[in-house]
N, C-alpha and C positions, 0 to 999 in steps of 0.2 A: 503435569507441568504446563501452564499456561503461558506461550507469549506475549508482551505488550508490548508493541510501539513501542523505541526510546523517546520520539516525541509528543508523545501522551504521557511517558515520566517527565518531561522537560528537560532530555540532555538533549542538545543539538545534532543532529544527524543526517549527512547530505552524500551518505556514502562514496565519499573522495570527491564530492563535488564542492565546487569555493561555495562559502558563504559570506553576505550574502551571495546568491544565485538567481539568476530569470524563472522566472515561474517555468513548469511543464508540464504539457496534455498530451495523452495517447491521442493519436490521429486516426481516423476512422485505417486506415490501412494496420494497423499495430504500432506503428513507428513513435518513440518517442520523441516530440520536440518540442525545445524551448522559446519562448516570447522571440530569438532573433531570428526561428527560424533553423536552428543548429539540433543536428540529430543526434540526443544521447540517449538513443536508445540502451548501446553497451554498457554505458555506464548504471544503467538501472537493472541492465541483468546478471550484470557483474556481483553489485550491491544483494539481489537479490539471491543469489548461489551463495554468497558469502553470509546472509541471514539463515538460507536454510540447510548450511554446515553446523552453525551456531543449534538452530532448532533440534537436528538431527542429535548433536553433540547432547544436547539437553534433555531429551527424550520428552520433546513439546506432545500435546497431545491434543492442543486448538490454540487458537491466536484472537486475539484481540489488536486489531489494528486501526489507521487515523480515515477516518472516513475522506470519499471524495477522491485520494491520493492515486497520482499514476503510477507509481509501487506497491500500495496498500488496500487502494480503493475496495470494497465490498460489495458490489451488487449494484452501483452507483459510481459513474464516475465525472468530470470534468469532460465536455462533448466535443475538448482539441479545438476551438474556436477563438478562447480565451476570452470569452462575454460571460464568461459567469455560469454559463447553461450547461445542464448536467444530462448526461445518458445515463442507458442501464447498460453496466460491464463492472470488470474487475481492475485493479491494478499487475502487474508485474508479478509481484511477489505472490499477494493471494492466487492468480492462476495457479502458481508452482506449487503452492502451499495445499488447495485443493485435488489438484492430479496426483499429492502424495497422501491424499486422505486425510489432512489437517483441517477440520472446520474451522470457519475465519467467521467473525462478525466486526463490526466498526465500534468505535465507541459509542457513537449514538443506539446504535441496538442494545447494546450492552446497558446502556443506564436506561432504554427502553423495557429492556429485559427485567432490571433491577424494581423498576416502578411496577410492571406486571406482576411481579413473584414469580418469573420464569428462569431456571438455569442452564447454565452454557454448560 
């Protein structure tokens, strides 16, 4: 069983968060916060326990998630400055989803993958 992103299927998903909502970057400390400055961190590890009850529940066995994302991110993230500029790290979710042995890659890898002839 592979997970995907619900918003790489196009449902909308802000894990009880309003939409729309202020953009958010992990900040070099872990902390998540959004464009005003507001810290929802909980709210993303919330989101994220509740993804991998769903995972668990599913018997996932790797993920497919939205590249870049402070939830999702893979290897690549948003550098908490909100200019655009990227570091190397994970999101939220992926950390948890790794420390429980679920390989993760982005979409980009994924259709990186597909154009190689390499499988996930």
């Amino acid at each position: 069983m592979i997970l995907v992103s619900k918003c790489l299927l196009g449902i909308p998903c802000r894990m009880g968060m309003p939409t729309p909502r202020e953009p958010s970057e992990i900040q070099p400390d872990g902390k998540v916060i959004n464009r005003l400055g507001e810290d929802v961190t909980e709210q993303y590890r919330k989101g994220a326990m509740e993804a991998l009850r769903i995972c668990r529940e599913t018997g996932c066995t790797s993920a497919i998630l939205k590249s870049k994302s402070p939830s999702c991110g893979s290897g690549i993230i948003h550098n908490g400055k909100f200019d655009g500029g990227l570091v190397e790290g994970n999101g939220i979710f992926t950390d948890i989803l790794l420390v429980e042995g679920i390989p993760v890659m982005s979409e980009l890898d994924y259709i990186r993958n597909l154009t190689d002839g390499d499988n996930f």
